[in-house]
MDAnalysis code that builds the backbone (N, CA, C; Angstrom):
import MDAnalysis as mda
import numpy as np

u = mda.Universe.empty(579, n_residues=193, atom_resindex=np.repeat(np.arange(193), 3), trajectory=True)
u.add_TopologyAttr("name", ["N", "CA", "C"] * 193)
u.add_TopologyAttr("resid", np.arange(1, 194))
u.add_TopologyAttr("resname", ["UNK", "UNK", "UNK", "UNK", "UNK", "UNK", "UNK", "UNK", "UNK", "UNK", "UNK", "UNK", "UNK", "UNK", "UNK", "UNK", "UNK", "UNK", "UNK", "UNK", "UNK", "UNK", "UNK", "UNK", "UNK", "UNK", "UNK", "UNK", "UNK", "UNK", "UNK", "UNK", "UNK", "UNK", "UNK", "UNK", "UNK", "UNK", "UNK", "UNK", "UNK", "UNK", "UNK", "UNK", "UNK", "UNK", "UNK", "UNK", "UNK", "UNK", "UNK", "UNK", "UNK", "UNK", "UNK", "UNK", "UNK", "UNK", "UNK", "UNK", "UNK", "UNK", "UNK", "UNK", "UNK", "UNK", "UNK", "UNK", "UNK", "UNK", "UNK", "UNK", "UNK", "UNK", "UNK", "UNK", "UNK", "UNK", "UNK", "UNK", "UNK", "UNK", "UNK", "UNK", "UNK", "UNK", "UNK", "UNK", "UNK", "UNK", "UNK", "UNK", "UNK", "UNK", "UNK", "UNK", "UNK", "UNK", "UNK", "UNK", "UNK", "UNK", "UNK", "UNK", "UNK", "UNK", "UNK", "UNK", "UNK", "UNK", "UNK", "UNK", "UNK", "UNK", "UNK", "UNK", "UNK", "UNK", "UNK", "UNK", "UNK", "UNK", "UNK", "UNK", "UNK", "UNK", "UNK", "UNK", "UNK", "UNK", "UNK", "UNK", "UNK", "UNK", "UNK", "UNK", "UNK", "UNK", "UNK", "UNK", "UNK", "UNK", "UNK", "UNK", "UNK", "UNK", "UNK", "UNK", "UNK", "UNK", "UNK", "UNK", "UNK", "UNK", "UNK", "UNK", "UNK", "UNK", "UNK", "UNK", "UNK", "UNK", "UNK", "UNK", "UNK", "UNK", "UNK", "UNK", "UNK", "UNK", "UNK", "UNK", "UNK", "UNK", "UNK", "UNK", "UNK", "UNK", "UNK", "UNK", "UNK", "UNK", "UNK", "UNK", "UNK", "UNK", "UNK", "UNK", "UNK", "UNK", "UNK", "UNK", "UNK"])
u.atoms.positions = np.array([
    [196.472, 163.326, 9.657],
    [195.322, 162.958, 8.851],
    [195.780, 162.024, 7.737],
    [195.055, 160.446, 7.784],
    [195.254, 159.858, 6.252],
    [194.936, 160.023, 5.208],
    [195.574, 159.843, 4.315],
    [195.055, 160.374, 2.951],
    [194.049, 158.875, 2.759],
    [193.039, 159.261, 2.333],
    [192.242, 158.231, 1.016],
    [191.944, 158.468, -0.002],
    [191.645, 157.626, -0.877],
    [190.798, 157.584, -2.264],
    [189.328, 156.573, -2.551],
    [189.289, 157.057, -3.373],
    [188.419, 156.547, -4.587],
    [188.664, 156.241, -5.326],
    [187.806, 154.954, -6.063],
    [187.614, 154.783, -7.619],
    [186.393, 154.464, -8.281],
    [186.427, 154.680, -9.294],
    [184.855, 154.292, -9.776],
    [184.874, 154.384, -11.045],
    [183.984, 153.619, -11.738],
    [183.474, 153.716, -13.386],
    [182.887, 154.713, -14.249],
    [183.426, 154.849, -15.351],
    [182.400, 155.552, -16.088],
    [181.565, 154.928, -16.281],
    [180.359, 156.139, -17.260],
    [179.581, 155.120, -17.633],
    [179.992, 154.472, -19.237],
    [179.070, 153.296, -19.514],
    [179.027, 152.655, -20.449],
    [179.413, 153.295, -22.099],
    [180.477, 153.094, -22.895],
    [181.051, 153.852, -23.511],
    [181.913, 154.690, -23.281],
    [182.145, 155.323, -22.189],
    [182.735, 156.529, -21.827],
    [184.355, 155.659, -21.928],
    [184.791, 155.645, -22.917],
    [186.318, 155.194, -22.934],
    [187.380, 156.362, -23.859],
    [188.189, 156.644, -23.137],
    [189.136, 157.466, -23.677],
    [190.458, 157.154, -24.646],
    [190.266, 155.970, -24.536],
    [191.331, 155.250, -25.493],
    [190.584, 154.433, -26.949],
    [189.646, 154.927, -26.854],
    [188.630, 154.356, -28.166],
    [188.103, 155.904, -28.525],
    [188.969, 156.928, -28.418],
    [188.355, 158.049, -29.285],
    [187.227, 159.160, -27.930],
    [186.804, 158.149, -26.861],
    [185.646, 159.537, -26.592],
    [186.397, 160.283, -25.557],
    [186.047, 161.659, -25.291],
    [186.275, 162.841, -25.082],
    [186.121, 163.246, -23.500],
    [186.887, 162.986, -22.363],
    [186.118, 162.948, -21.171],
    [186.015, 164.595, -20.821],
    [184.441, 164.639, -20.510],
    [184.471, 166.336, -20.014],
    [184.535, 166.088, -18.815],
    [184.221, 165.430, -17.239],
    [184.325, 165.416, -16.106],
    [184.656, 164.011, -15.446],
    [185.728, 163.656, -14.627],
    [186.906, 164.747, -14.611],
    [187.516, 165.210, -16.143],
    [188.286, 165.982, -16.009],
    [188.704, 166.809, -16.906],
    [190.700, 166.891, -16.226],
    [190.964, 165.982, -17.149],
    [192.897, 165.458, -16.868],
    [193.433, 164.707, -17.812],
    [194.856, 165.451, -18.073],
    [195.692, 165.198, -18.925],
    [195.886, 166.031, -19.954],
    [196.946, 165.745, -21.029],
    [197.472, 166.598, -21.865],
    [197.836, 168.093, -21.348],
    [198.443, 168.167, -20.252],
    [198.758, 169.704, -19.974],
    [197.608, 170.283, -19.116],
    [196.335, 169.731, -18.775],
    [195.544, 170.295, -18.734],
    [195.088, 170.331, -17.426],
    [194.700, 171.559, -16.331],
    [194.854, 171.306, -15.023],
    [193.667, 170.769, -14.556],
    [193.704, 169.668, -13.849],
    [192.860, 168.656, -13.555],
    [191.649, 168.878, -12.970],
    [190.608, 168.985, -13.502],
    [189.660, 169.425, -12.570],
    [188.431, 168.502, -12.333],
    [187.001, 168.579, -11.769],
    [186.014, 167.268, -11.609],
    [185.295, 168.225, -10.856],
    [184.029, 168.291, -11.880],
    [182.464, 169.376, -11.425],
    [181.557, 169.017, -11.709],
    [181.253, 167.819, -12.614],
    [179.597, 168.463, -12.960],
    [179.444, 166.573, -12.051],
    [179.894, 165.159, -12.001],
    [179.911, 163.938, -12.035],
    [180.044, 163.653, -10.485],
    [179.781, 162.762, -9.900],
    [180.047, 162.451, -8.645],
    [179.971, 162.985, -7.356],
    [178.882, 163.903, -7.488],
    [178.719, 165.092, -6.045],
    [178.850, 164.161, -4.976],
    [178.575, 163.066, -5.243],
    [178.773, 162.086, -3.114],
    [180.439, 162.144, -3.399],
    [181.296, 161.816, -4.105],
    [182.739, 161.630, -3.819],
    [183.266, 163.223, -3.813],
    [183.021, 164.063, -4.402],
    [183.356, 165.267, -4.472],
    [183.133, 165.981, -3.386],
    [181.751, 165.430, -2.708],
    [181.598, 166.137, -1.563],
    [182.440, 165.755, -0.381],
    [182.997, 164.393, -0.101],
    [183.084, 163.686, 1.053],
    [184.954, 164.200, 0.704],
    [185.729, 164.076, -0.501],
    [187.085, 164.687, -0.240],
    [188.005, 165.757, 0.411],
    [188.827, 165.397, 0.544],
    [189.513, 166.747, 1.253],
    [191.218, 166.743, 0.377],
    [191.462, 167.793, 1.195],
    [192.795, 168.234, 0.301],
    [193.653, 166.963, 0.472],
    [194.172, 166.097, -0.854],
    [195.699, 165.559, -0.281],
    [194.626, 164.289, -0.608],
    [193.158, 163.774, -0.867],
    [192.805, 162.455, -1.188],
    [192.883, 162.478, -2.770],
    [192.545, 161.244, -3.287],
    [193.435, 160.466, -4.311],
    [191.282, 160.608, -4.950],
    [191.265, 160.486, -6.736],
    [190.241, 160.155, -7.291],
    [190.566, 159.408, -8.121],
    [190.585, 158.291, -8.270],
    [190.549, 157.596, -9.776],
    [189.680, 156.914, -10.590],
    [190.017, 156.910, -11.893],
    [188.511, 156.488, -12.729],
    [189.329, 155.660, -13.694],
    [187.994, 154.643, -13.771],
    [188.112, 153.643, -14.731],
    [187.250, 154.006, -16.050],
    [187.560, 153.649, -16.991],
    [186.735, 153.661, -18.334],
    [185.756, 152.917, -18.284],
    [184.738, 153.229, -18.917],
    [183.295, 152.836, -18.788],
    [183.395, 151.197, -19.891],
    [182.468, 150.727, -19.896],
    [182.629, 149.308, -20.527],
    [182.310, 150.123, -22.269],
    [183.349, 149.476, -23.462],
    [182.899, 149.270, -24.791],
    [183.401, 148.169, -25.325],
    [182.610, 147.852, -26.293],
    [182.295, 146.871, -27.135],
    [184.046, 146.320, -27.725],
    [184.316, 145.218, -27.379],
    [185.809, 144.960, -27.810],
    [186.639, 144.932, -27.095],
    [186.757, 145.666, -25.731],
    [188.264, 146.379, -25.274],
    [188.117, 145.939, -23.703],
    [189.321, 145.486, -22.949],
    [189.069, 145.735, -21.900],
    [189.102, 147.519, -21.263],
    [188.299, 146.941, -19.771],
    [188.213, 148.412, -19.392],
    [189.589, 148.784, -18.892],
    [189.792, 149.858, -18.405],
    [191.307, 150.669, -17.641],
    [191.233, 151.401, -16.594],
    [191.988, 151.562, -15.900],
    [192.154, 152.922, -14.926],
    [192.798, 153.802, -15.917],
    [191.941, 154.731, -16.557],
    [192.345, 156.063, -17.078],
    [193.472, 156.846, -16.333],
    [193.343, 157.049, -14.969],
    [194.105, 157.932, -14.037],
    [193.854, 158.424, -13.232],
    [194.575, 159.194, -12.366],
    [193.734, 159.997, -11.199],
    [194.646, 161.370, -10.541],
    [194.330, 162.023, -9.861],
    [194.961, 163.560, -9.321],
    [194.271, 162.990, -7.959],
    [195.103, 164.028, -7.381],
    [195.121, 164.353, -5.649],
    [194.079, 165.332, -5.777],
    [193.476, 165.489, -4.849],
    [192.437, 166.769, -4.929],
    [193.326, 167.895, -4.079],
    [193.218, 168.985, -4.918],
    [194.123, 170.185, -4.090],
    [193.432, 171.132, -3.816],
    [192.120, 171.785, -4.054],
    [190.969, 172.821, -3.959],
    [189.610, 172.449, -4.121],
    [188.603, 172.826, -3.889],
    [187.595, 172.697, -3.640],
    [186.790, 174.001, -3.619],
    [185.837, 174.368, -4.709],
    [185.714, 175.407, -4.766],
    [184.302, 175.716, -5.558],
    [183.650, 176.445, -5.446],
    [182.024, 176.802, -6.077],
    [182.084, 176.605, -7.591],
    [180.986, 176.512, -8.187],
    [180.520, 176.094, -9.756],
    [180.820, 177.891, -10.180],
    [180.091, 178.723, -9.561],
    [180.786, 179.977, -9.833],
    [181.764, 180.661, -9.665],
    [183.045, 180.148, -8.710],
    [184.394, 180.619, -9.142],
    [185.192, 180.034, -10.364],
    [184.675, 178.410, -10.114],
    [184.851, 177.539, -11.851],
    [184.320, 178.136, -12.905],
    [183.162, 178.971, -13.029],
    [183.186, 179.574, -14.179],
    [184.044, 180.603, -14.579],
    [184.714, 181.554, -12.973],
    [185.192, 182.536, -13.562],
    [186.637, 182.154, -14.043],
    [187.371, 180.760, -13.149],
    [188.684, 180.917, -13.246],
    [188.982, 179.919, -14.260],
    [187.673, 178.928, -14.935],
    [188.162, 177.970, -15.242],
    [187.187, 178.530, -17.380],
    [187.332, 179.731, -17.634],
    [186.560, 179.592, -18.840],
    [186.481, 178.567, -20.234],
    [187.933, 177.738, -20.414],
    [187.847, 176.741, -21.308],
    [187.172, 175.516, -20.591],
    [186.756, 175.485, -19.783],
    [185.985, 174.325, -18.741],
    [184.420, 174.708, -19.171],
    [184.194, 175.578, -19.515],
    [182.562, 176.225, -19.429],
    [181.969, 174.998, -19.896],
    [180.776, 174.537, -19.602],
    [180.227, 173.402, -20.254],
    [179.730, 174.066, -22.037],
    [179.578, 173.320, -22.992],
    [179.345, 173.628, -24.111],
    [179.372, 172.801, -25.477],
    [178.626, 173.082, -26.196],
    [178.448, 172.127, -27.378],
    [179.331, 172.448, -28.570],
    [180.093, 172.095, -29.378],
    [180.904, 172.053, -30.900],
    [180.001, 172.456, -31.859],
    [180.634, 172.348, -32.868],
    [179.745, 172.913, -34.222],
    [178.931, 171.116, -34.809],
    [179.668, 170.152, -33.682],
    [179.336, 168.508, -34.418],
    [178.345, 168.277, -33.240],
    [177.996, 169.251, -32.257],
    [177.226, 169.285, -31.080],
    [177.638, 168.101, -30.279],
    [178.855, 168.038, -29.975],
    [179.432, 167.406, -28.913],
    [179.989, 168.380, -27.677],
    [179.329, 167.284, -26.624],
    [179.516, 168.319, -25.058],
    [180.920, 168.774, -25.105],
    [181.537, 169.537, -24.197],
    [182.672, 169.950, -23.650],
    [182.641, 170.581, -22.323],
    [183.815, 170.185, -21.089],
    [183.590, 171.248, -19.990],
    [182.477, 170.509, -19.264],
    [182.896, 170.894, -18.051],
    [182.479, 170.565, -16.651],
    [181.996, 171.491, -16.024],
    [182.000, 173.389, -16.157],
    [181.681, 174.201, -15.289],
    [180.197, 174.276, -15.605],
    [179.230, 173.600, -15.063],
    [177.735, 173.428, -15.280],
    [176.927, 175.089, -15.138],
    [176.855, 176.351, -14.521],
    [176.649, 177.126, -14.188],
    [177.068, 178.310, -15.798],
    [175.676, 179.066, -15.237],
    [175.855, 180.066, -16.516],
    [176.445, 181.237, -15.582],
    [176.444, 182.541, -16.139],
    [177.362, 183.817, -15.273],
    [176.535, 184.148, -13.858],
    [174.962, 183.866, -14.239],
    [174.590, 183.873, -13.209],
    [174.366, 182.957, -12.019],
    [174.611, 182.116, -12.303],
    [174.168, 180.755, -11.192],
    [173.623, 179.865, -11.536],
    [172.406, 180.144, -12.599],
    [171.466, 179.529, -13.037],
    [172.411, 177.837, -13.752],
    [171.609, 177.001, -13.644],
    [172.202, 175.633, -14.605],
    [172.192, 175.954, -16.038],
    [173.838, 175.691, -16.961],
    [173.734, 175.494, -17.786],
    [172.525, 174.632, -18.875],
    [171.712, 175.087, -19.550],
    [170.743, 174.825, -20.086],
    [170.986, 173.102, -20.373],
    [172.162, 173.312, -21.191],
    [172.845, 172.109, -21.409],
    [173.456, 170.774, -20.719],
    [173.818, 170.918, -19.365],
    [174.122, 170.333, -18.342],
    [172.808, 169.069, -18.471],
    [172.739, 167.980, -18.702],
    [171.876, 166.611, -18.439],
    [172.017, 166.118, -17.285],
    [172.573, 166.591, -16.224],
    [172.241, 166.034, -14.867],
    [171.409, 166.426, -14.225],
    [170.538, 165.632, -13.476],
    [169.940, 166.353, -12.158],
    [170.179, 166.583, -11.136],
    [169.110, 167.128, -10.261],
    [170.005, 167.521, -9.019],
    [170.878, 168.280, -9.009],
    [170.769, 169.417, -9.422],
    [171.581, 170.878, -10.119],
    [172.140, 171.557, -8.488],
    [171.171, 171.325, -7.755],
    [171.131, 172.123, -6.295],
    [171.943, 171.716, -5.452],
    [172.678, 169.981, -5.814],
    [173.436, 168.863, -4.909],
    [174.902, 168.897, -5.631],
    [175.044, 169.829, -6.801],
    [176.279, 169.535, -7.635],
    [177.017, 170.942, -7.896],
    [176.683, 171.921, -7.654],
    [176.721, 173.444, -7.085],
    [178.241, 173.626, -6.542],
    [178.363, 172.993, -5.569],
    [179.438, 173.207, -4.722],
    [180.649, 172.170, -4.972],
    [181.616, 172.137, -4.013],
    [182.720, 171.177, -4.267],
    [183.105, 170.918, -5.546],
    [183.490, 171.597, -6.450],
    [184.306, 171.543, -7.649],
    [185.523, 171.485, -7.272],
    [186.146, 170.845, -8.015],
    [187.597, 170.043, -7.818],
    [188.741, 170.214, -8.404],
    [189.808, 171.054, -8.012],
    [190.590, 171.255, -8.751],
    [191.581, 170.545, -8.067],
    [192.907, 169.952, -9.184],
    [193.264, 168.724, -8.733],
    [194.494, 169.225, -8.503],
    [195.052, 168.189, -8.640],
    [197.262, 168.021, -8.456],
    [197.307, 166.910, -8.565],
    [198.900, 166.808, -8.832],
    [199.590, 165.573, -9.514],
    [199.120, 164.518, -10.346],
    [198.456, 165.355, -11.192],
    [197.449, 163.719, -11.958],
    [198.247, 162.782, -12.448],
    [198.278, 161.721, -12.838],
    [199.061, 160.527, -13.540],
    [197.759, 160.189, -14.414],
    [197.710, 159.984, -15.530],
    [196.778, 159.580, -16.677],
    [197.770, 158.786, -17.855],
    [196.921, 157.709, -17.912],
    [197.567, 156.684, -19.121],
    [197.488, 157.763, -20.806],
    [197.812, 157.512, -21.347],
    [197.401, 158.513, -22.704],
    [198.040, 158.348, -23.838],
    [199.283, 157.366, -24.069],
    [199.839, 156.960, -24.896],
    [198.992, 155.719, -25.345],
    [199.379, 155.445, -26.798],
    [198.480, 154.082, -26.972],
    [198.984, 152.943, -26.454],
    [200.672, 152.796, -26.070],
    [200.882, 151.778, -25.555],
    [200.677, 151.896, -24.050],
    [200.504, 153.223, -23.172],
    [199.984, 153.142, -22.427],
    [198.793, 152.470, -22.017],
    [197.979, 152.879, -22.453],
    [196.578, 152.323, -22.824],
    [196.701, 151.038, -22.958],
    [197.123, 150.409, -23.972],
    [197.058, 148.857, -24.091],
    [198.060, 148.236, -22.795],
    [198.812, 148.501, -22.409],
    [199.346, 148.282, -20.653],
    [198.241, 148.207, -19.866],
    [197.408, 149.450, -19.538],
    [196.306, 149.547, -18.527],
    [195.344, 148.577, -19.106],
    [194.981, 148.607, -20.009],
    [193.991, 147.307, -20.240],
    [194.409, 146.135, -20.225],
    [195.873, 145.342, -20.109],
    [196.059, 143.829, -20.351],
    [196.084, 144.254, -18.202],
    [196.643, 144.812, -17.908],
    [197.034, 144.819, -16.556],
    [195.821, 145.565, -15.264],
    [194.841, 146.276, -16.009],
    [193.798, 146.364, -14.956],
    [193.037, 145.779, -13.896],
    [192.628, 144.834, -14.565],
    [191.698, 143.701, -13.732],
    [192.551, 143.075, -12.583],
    [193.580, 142.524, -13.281],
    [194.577, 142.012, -12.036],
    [194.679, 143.118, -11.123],
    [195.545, 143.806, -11.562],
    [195.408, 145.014, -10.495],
    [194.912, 145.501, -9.357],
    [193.685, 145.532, -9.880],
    [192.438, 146.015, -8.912],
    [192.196, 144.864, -8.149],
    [192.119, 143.504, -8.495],
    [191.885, 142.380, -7.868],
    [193.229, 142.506, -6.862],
    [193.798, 142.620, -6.856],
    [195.766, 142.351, -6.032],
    [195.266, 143.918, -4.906],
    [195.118, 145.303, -5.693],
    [194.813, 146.304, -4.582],
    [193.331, 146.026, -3.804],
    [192.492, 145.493, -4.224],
    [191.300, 145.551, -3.322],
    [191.364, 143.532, -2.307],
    [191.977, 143.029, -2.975],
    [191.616, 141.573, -2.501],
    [190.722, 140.959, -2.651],
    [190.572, 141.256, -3.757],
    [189.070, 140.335, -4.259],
    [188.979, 140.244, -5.270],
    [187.995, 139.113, -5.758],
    [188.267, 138.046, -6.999],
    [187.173, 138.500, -7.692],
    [187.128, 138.471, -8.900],
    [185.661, 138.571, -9.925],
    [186.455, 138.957, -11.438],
    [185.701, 138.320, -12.457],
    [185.944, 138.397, -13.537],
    [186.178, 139.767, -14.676],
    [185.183, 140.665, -13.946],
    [185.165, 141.858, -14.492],
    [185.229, 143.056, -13.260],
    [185.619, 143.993, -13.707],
    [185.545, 145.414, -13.086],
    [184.458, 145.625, -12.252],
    [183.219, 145.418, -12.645],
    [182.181, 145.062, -12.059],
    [181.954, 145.032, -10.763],
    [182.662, 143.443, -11.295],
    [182.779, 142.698, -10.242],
    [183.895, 143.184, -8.964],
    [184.976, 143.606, -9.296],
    [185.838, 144.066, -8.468],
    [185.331, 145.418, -7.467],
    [185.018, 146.570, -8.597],
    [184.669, 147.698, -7.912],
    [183.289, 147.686, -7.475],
    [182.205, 147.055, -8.154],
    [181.177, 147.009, -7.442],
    [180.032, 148.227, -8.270],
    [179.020, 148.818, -8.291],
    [178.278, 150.150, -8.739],
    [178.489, 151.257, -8.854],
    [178.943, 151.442, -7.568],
    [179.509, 152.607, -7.312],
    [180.766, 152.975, -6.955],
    [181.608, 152.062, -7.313],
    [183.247, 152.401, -7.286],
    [183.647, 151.937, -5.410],
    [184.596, 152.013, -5.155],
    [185.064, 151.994, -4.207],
    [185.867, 153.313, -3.592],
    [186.041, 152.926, -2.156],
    [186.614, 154.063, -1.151],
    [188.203, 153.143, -1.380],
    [189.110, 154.153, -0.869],
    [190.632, 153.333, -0.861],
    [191.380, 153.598, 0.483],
    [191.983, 152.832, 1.261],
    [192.863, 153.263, 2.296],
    [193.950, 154.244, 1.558],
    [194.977, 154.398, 2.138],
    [196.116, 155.219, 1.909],
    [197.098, 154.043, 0.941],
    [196.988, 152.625, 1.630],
    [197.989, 151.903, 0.991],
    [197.646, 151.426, -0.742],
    [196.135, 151.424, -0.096],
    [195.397, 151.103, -1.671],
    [196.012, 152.290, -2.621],
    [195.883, 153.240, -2.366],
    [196.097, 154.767, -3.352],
    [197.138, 155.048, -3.457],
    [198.388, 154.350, -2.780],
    [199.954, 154.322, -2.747],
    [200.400, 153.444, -3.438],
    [199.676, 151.723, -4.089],
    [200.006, 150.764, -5.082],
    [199.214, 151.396, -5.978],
    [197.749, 152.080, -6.449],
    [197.290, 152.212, -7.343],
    [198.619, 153.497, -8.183],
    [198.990, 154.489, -7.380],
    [199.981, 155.540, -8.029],
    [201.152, 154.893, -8.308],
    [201.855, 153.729, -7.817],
    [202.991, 153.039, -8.090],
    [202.822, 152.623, -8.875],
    [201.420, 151.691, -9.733],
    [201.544, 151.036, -11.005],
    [201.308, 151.874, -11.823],
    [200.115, 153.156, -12.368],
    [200.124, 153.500, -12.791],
    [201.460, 154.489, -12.891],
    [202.444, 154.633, -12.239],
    [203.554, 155.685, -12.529],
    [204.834, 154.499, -13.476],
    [204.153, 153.215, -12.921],
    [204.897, 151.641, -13.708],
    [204.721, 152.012, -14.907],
    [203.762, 151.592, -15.529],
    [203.118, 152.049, -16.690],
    [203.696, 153.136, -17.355],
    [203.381, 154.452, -16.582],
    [204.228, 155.636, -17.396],
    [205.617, 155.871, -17.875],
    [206.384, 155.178, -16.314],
    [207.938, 154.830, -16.760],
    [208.355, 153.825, -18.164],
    [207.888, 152.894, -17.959],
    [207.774, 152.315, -18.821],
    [207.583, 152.209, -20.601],
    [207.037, 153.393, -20.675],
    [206.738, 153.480, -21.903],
    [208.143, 154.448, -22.539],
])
């Protein structure tokens, strides 16, 4: 069986190297990689041993990045994520900022809080990951942003000015070789620093 991947955008703002906070996926700093409440068509269609990666959403100033990505290693209900994953619980701060990906309250029911729809299509296939690689240093970060665009243009073969343009709406699918240069540069990057 070949391995594949994915990639795809946040949305607009959603940048992790300008301060914001990613609750889904949910990778890096020690933290075991997981992806529940965002992307039920890619979440659904993975299997053990494929590749997810995400780019930062567009902000004002900065180029965008490949944040990072994990192997998917489990696959598993919104209610075993609540039981095994409790710092994941979805939830608001005292500054009422979200946190957590496990959308589901003890009973099943949708977290009140959860803003997605389609509660009934996002239920299942929760994602617990392996081997993530995530940029996270600041000179990391400023690496992935002078070196993204090229990147993606050199792994996909195709030309366009912006991310956009490269990945397209909805992100792209990846062969094996695509998801074997995307982990080589980003592990570039990490050595590197």
């Amino acid at each position: 069986m070949s391995i594949k991947g994915y990639i795809y955008t946040m949305f607009k703002g959603a940048d992790p190297g300008e301060g914001w906070e990613m609750t889904d996926p949910i990778f890096g700093n020690g933290k075991v990689p997981t992806m529940g409440a965002c992307r039920p068509d890619i979440r659904r269609v993975v299997e053990r041993g494929d590749q997810i990666f995400v780019v930062s959403g567009r902000a004002a100033g900065v180029q965008q990045y490949v944040v990072g990505g994990f192997a998917v290693g489990q696959k598993i209900t919104q209610l075993i994520a609540y039981n095994h994953f409790p710092e994941y619980r979805q939830h608001l701060d005292a500054d009422g900022k979200l946190h957590g990906n496990v959308i589901v309250m003890p009973d099943g029911r949708q977290n009140p809080i959860d803003y997605h729809p389609n509660f009934e299509n996002r239920v299942d296939n929760y994602i617990i990951g392996q081997d993530p690689i995530v940029l996270e240093t600041p000179e990391e970060i400023r690496r992935g942003r002078a070196q993204t665009l090229k990147t993606l243009k050199g792994i996909f073969k195709r030309e366009g000015d912006t991310v956009f343009n490269v990945l397209g709406r909805g992100g792209r699918r990846m062969n094996e070789d695509q998801v074997e240069q995307m982990r080589r540069w980003l592990s570039g990057i990490k050595n590197a620093s």
